[in-house]
PDB file of N, CA, C and O in Angstrom:
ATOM      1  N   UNK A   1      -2.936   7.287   0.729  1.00  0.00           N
ATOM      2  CA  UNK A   1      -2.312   7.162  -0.563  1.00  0.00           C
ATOM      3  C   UNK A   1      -1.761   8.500  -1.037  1.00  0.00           C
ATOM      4  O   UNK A   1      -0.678   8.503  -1.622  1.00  0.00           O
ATOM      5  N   UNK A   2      -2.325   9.473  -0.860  1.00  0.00           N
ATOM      6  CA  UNK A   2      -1.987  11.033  -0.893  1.00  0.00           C
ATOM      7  C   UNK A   2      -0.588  11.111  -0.676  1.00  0.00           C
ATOM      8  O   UNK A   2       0.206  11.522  -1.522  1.00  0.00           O
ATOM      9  N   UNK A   3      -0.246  10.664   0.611  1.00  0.00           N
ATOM     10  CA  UNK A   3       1.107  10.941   0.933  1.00  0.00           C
ATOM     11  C   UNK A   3       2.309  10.128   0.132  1.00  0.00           C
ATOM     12  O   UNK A   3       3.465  10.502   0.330  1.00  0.00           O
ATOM     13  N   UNK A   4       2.061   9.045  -0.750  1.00  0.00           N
ATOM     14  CA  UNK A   4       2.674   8.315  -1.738  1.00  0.00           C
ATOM     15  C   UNK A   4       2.737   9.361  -3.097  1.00  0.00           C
ATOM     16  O   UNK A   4       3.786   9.670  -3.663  1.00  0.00           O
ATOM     17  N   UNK A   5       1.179   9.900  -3.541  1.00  0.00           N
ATOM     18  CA  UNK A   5       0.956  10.228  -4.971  1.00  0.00           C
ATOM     19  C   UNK A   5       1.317  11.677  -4.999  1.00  0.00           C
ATOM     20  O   UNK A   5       1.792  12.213  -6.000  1.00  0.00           O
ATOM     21  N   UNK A   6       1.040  12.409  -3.676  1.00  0.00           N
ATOM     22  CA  UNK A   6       1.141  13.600  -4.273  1.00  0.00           C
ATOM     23  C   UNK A   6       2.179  13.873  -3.506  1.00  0.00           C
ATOM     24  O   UNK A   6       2.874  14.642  -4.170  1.00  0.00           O
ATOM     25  N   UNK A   7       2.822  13.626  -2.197  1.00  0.00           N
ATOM     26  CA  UNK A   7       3.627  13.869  -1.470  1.00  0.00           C
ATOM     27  C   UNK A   7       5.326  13.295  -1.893  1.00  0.00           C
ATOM     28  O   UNK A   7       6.450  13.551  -1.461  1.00  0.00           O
ATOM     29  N   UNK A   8       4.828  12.505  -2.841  1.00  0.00           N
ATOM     30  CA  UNK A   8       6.257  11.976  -3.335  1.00  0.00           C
ATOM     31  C   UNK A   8       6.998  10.918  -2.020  1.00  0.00           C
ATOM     32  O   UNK A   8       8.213  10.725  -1.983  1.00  0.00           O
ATOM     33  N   UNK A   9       6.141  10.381  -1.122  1.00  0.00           N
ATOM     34  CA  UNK A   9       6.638   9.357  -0.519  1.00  0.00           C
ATOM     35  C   UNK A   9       6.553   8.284  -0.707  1.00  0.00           C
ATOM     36  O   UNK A   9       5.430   7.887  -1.018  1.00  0.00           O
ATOM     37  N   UNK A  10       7.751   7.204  -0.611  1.00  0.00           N
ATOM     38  CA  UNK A  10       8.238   5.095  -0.883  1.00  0.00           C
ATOM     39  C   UNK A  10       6.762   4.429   0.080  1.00  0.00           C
ATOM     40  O   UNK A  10       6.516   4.681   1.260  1.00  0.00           O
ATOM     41  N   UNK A  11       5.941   3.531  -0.865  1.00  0.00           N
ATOM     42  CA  UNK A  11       5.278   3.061  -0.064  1.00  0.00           C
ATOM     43  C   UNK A  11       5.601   2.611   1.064  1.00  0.00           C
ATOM     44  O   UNK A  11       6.725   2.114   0.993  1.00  0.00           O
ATOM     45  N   UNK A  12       5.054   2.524   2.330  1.00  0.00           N
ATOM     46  CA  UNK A  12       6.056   1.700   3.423  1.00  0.00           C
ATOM     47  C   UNK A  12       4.764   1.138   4.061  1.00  0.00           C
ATOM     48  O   UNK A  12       4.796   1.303   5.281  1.00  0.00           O
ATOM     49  N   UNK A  13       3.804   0.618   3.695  1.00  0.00           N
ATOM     50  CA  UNK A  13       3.047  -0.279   3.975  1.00  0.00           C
ATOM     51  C   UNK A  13       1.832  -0.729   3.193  1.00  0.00           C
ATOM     52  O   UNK A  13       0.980   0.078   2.823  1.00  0.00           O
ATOM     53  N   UNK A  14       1.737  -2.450   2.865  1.00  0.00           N
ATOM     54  CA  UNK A  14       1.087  -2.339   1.898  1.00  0.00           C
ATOM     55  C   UNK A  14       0.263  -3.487   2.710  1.00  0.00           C
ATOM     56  O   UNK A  14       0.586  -4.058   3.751  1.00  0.00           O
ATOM     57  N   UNK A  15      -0.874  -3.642   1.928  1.00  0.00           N
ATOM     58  CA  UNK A  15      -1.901  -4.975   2.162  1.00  0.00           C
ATOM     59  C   UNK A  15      -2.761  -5.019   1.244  1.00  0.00           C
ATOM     60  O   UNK A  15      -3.328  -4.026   0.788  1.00  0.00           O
ATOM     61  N   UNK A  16      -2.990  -6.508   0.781  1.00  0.00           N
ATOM     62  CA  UNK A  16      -3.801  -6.609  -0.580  1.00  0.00           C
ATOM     63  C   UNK A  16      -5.530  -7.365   0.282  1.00  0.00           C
ATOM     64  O   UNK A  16      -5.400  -8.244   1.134  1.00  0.00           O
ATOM     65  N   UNK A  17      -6.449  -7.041   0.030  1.00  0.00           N
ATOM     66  CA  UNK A  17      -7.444  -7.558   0.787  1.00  0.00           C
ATOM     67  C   UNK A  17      -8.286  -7.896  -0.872  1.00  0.00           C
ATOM     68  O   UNK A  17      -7.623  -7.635  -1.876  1.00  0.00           O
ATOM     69  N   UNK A  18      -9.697  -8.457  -1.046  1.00  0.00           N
ATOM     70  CA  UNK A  18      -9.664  -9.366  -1.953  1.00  0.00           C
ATOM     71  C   UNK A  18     -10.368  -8.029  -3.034  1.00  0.00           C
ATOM     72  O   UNK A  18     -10.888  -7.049  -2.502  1.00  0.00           O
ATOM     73  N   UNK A  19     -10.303  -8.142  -4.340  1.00  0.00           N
ATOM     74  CA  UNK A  19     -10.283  -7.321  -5.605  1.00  0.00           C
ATOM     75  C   UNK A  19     -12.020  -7.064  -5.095  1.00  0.00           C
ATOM     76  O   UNK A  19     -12.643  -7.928  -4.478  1.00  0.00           O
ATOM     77  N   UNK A  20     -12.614  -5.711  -5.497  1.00  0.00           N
ATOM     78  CA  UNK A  20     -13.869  -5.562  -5.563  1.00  0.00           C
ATOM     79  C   UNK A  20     -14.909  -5.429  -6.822  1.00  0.00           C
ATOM     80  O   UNK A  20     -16.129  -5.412  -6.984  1.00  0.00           O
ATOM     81  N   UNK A  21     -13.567  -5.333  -7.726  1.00  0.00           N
ATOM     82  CA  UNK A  21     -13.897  -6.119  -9.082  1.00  0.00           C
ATOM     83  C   UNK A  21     -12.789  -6.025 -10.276  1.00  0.00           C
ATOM     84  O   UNK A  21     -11.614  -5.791  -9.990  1.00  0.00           O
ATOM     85  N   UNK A  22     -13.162  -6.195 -11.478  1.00  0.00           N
ATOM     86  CA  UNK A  22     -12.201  -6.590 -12.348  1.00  0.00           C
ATOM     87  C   UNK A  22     -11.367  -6.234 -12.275  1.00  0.00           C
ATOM     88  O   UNK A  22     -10.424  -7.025 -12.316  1.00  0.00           O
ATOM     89  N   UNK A  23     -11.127  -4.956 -12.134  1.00  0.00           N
ATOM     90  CA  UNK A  23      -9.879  -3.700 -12.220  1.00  0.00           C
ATOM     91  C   UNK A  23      -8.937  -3.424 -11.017  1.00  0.00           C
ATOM     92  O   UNK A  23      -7.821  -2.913 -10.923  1.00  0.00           O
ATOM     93  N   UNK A  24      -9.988  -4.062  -9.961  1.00  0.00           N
ATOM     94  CA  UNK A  24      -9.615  -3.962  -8.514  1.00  0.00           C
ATOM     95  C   UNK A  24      -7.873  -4.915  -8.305  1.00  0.00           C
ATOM     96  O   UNK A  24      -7.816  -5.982  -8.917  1.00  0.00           O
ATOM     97  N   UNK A  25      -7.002  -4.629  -7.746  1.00  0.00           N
ATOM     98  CA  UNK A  25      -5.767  -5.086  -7.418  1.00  0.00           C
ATOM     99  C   UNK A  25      -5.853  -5.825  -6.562  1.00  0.00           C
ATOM    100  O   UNK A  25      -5.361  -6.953  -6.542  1.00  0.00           O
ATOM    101  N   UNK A  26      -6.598  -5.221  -5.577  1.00  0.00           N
ATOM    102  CA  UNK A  26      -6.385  -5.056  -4.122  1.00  0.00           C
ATOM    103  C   UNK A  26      -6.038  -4.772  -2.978  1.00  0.00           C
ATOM    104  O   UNK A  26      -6.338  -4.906  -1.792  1.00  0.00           O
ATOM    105  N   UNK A  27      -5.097  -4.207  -3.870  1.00  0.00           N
ATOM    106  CA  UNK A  27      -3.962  -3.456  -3.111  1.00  0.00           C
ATOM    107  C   UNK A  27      -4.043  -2.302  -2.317  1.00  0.00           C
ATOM    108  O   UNK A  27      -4.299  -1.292  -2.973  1.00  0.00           O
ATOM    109  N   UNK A  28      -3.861  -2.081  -0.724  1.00  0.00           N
ATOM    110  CA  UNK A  28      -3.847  -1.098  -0.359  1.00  0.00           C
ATOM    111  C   UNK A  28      -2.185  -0.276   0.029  1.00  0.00           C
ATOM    112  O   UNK A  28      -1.189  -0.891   0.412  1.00  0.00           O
ATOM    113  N   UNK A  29      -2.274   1.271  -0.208  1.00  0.00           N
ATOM    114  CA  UNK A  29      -0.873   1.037   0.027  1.00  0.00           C
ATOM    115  C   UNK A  29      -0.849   2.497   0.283  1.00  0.00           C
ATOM    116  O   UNK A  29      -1.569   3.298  -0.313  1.00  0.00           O
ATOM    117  N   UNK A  30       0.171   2.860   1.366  1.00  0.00           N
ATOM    118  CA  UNK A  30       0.640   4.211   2.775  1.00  0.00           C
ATOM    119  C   UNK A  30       2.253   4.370   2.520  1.00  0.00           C
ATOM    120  O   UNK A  30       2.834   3.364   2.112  1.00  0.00           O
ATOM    121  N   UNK A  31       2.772   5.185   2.666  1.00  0.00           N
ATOM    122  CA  UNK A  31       3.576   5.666   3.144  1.00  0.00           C
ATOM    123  C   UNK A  31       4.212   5.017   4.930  1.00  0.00           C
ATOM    124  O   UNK A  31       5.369   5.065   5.347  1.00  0.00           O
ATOM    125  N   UNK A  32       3.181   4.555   5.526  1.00  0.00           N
ATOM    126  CA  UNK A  32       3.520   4.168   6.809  1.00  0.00           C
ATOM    127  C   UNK A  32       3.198   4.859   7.943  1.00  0.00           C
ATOM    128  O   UNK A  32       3.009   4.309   9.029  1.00  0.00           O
ATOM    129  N   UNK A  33       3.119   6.144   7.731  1.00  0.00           N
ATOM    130  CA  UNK A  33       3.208   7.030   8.945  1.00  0.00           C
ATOM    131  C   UNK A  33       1.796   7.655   9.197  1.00  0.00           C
ATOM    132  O   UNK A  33       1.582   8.229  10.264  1.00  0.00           O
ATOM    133  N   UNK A  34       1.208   7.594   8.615  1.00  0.00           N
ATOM    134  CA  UNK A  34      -0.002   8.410   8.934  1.00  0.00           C
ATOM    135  C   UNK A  34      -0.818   7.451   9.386  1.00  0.00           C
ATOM    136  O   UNK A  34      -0.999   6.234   9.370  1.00  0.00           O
ATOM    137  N   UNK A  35      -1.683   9.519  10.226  1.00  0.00           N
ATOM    138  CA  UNK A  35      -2.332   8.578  11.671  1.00  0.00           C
ATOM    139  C   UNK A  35      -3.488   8.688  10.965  1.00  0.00           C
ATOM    140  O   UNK A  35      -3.686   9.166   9.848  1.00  0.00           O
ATOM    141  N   UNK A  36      -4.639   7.909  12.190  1.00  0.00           N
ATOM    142  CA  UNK A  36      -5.796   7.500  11.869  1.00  0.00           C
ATOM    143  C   UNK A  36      -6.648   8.368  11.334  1.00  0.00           C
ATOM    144  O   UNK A  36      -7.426   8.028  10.442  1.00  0.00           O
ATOM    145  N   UNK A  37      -6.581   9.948  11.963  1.00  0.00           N
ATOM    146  CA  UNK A  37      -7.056  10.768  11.577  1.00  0.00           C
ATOM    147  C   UNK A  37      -6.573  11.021  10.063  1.00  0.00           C
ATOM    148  O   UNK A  37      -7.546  11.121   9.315  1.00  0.00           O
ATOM    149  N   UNK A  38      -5.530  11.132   9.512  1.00  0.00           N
ATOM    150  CA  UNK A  38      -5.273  11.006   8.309  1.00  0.00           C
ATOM    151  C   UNK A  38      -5.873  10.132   7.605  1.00  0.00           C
ATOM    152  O   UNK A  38      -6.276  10.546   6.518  1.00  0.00           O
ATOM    153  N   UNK A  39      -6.150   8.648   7.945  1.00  0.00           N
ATOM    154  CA  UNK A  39      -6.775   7.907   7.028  1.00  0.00           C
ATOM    155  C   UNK A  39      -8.083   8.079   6.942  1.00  0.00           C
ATOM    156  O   UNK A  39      -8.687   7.792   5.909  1.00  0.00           O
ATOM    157  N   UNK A  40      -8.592   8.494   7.854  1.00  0.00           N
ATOM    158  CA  UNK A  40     -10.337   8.459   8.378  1.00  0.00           C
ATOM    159  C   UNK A  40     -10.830   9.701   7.416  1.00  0.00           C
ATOM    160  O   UNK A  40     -12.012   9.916   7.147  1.00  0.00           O
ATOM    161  N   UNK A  41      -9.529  10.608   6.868  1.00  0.00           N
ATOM    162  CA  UNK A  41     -10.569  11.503   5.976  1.00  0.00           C
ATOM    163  C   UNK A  41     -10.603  11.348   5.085  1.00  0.00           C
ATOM    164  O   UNK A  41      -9.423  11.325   4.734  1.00  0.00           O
ATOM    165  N   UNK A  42     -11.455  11.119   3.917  1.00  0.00           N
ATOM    166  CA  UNK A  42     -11.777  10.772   2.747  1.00  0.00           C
ATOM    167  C   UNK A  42     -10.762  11.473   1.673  1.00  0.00           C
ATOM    168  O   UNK A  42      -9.876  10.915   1.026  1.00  0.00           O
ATOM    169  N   UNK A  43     -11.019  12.416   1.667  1.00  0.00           N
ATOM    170  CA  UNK A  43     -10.089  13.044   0.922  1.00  0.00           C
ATOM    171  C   UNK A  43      -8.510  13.000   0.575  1.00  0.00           C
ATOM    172  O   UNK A  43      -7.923  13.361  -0.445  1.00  0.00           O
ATOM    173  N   UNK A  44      -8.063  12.473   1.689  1.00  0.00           N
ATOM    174  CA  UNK A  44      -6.505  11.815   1.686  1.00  0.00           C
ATOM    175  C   UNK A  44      -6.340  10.382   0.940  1.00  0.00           C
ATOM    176  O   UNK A  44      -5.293   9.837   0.592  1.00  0.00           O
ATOM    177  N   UNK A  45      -7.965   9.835   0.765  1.00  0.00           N
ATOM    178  CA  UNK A  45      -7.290   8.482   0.023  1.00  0.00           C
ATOM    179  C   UNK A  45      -8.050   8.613  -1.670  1.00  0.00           C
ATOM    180  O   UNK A  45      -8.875   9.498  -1.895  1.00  0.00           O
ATOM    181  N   UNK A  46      -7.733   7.860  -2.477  1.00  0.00           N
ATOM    182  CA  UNK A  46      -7.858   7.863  -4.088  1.00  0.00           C
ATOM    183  C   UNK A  46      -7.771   6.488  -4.381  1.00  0.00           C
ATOM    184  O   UNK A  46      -7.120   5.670  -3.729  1.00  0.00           O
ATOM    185  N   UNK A  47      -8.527   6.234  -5.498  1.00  0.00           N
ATOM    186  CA  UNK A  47      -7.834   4.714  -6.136  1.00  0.00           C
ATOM    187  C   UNK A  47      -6.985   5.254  -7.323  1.00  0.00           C
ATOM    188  O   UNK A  47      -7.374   6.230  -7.965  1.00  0.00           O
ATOM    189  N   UNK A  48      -6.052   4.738  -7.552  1.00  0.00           N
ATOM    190  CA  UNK A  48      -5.019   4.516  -8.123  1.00  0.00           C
ATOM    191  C   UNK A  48      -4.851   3.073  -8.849  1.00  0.00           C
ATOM    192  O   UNK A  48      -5.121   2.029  -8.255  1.00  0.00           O
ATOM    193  N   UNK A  49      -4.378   3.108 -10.192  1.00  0.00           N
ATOM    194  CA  UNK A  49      -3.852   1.748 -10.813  1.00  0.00           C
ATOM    195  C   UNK A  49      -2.186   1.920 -10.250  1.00  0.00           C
ATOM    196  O   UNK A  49      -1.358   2.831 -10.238  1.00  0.00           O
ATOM    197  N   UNK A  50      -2.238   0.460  -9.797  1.00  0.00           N
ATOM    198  CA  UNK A  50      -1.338   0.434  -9.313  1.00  0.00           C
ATOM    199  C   UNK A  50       0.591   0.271 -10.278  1.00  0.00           C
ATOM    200  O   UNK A  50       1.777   0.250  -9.948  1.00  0.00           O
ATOM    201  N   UNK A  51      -0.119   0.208 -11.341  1.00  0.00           N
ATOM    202  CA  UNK A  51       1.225  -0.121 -12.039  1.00  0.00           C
ATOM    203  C   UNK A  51       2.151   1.521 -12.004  1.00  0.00           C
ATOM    204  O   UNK A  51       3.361   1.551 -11.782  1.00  0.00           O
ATOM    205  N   UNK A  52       1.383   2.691 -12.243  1.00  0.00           N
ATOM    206  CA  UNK A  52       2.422   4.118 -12.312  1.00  0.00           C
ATOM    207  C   UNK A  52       3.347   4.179 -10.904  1.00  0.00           C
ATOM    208  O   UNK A  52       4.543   4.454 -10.812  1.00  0.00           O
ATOM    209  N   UNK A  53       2.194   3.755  -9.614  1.00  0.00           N
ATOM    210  CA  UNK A  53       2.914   3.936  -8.714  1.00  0.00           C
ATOM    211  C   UNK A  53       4.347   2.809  -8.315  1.00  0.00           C
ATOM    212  O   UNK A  53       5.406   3.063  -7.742  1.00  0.00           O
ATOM    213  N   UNK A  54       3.809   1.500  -8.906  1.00  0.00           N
ATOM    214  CA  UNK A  54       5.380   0.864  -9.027  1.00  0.00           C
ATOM    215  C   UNK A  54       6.458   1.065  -9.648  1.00  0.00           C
ATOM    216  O   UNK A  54       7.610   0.661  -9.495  1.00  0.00           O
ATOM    217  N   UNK A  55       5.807   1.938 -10.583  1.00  0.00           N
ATOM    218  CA  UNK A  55       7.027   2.575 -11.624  1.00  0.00           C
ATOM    219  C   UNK A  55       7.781   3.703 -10.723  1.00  0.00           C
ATOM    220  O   UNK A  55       8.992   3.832 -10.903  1.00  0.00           O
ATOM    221  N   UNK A  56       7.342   4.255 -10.079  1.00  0.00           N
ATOM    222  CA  UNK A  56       7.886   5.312  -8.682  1.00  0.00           C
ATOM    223  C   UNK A  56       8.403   5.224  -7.953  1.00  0.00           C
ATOM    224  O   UNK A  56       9.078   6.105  -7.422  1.00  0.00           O
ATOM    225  N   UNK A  57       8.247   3.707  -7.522  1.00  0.00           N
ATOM    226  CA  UNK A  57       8.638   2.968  -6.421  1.00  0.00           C
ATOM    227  C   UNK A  57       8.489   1.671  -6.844  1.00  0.00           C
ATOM    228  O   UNK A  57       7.551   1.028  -6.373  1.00  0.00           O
ATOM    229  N   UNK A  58       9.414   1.031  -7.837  1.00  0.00           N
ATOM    230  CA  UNK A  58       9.621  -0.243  -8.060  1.00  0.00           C
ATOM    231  C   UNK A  58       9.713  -1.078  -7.207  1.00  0.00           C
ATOM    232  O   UNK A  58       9.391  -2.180  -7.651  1.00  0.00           O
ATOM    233  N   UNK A  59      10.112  -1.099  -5.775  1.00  0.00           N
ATOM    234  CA  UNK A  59      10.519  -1.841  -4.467  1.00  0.00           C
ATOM    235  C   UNK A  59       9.426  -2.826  -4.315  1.00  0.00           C
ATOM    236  O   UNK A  59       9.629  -3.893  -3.737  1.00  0.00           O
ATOM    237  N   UNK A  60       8.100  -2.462  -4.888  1.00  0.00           N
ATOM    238  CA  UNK A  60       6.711  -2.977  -4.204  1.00  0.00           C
ATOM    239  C   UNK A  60       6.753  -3.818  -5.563  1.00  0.00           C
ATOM    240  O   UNK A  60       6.342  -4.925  -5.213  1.00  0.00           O
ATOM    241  N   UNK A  61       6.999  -3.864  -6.761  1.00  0.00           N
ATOM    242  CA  UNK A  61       6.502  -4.965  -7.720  1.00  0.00           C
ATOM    243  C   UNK A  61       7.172  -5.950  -7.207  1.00  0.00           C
ATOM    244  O   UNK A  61       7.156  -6.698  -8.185  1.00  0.00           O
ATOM    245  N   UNK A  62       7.862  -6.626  -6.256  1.00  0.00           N
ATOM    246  CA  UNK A  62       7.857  -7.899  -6.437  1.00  0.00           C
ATOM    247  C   UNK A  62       6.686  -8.721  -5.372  1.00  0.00           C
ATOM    248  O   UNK A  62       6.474  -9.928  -5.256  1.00  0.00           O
ATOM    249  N   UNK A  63       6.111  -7.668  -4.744  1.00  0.00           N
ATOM    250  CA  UNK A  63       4.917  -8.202  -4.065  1.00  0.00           C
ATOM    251  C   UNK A  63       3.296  -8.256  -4.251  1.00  0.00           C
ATOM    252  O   UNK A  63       2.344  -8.820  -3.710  1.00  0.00           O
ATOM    253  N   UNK A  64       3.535  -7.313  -5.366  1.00  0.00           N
ATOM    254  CA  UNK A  64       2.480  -6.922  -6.372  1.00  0.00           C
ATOM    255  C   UNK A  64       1.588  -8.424  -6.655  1.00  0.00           C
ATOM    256  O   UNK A  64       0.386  -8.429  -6.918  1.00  0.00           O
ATOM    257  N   UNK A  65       2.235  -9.369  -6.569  1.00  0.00           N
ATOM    258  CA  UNK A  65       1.307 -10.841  -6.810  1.00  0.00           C
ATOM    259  C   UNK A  65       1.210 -11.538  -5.227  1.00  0.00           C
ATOM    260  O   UNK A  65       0.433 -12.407  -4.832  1.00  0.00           O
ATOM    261  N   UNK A  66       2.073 -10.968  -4.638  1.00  0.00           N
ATOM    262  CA  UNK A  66       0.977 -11.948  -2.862  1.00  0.00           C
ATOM    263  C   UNK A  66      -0.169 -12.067  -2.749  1.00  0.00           C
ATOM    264  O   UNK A  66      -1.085 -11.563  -3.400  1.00  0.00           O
ATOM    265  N   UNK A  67      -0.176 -12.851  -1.781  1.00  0.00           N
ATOM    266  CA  UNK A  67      -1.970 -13.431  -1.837  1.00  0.00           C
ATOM    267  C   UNK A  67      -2.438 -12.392  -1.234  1.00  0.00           C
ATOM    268  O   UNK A  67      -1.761 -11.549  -0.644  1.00  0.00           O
ATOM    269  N   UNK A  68      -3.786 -12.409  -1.373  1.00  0.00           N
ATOM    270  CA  UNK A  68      -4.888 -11.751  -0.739  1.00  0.00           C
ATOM    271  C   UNK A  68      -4.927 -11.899   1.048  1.00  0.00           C
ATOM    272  O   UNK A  68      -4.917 -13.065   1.442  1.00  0.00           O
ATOM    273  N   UNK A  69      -4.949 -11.337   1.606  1.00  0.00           N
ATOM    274  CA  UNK A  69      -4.783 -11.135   3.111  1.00  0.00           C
ATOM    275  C   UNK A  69      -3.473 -11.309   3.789  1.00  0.00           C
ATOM    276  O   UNK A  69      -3.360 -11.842   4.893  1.00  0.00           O
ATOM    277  N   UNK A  70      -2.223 -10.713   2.897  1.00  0.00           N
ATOM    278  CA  UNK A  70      -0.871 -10.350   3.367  1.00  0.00           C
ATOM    279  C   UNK A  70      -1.229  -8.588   3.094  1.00  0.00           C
ATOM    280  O   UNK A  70      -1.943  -7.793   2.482  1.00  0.00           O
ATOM    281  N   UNK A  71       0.290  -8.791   4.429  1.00  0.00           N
ATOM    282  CA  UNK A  71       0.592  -7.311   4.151  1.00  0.00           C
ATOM    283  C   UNK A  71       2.051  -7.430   4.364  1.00  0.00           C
ATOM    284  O   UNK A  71       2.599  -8.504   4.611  1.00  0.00           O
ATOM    285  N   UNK A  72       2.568  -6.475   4.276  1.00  0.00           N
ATOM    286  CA  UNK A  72       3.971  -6.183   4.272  1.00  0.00           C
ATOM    287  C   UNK A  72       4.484  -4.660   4.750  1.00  0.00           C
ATOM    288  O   UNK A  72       3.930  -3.634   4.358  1.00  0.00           O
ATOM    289  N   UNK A  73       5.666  -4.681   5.688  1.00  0.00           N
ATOM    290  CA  UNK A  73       6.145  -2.937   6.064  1.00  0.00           C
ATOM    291  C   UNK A  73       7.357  -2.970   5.796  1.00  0.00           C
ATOM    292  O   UNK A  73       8.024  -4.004   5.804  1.00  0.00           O
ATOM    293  N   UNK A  74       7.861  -1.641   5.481  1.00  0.00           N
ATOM    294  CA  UNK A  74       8.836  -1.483   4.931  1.00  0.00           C
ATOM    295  C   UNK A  74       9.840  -1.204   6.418  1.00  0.00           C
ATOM    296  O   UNK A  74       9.541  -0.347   7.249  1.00  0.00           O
ATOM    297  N   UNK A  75      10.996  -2.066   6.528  1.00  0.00           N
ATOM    298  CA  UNK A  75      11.951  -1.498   8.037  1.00  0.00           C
ATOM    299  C   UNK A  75      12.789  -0.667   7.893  1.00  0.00           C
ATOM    300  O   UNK A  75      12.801  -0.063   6.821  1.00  0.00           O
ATOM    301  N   UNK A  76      13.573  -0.413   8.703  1.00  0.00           N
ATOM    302  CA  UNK A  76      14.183   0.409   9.103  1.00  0.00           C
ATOM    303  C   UNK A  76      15.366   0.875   8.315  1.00  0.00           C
ATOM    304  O   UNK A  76      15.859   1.991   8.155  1.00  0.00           O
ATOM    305  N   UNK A  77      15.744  -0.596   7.766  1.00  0.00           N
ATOM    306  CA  UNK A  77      17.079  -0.532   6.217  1.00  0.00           C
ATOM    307  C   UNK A  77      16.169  -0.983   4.852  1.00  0.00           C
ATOM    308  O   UNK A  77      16.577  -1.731   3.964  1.00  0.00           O
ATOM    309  N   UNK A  78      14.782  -0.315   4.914  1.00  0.00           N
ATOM    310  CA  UNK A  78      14.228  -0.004   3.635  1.00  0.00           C
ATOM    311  C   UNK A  78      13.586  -0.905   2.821  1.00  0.00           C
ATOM    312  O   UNK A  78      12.911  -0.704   1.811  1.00  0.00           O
ATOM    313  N   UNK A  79      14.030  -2.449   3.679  1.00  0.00           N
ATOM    314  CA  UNK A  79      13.457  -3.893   3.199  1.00  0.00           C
ATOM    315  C   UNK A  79      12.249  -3.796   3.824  1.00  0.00           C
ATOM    316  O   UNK A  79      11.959  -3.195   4.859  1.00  0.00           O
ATOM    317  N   UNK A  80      11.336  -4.680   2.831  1.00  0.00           N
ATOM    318  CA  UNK A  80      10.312  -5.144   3.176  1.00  0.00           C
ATOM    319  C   UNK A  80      10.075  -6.372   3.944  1.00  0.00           C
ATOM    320  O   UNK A  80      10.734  -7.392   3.741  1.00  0.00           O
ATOM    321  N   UNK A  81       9.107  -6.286   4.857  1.00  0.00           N
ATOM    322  CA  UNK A  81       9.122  -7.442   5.425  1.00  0.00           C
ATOM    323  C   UNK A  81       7.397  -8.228   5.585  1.00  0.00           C
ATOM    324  O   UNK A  81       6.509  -7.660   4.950  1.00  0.00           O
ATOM    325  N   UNK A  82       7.141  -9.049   6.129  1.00  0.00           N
ATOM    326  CA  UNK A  82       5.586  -9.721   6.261  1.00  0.00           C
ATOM    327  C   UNK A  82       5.046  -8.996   7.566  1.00  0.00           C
ATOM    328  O   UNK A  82       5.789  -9.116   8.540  1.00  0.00           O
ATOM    329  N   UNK A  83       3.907  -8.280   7.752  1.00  0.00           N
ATOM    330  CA  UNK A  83       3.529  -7.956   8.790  1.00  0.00           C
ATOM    331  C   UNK A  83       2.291  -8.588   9.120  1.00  0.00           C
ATOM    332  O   UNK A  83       1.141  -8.487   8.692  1.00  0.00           O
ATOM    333  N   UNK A  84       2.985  -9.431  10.212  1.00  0.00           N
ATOM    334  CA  UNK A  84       1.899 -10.358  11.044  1.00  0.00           C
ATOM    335  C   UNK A  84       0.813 -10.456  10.961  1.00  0.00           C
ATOM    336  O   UNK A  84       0.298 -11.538  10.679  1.00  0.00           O
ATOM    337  N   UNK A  85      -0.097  -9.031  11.246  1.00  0.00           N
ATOM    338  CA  UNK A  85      -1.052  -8.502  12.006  1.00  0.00           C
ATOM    339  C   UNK A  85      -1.814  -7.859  10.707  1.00  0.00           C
ATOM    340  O   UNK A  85      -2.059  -6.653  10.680  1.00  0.00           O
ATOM    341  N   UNK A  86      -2.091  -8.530   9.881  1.00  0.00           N
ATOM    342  CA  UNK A  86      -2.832  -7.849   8.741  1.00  0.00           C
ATOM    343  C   UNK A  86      -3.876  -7.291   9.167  1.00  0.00           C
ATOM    344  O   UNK A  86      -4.576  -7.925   9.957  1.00  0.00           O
ATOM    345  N   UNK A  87      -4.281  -5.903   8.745  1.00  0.00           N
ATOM    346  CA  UNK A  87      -5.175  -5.250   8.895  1.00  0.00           C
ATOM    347  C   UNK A  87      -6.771  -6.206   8.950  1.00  0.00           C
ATOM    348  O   UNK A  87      -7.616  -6.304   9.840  1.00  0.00           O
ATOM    349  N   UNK A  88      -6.680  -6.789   7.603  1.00  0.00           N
ATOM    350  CA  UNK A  88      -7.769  -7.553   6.986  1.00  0.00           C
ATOM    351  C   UNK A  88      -8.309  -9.240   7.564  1.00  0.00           C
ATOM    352  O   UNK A  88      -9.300  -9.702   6.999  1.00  0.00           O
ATOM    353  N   UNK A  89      -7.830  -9.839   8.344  1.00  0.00           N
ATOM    354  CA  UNK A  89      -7.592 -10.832   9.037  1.00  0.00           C
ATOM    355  C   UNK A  89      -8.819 -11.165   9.866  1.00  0.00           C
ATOM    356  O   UNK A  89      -8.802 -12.126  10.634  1.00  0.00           O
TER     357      UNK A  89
END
């Protein structure tokens, strides 16, 4: 998430897995590119309400309500698309 909030990068991959409580979205959401080692360190990820970061990157509110165990990547001409292979599955 780092690389979205502080890096100033367009989400380019998102997946909502189920809320862990009230406040919870579910939403998880990358930039796209970073490797495992990037995610695996704690410190690179944050929770975030997700509404500032749609305001940053409006592209993602219209998916902001998909169900729980979608994900979506952003291609190559910047559209979003359904990615198969949900993390959460």
């Amino acid at each position: 998430m780092d690389r979205i909030t502080v890096e100033g990068l367009r989400a380019g991959y998102l997946y909502r897995e189920a809320p862990r409580n009230a406040t919870d979205s579910g939403w998880h959401l990358f930039s796209g590119d970073e490797s495992q080692e990037y995610v695996d360190n704690p410190h690179n990820l944050a929770i975030y309400n997700v509404n500032p970061i749609a305001n940053c990157d409006p592209e993602i509110t219209p998916f902001l309500d998909k169900a729980i165990g979608t994900a979506w990547a952003r291609e190559e001409f910047g559209r979003f698309i359904k990615d198969l292979i949900c993390p959460i599955e």
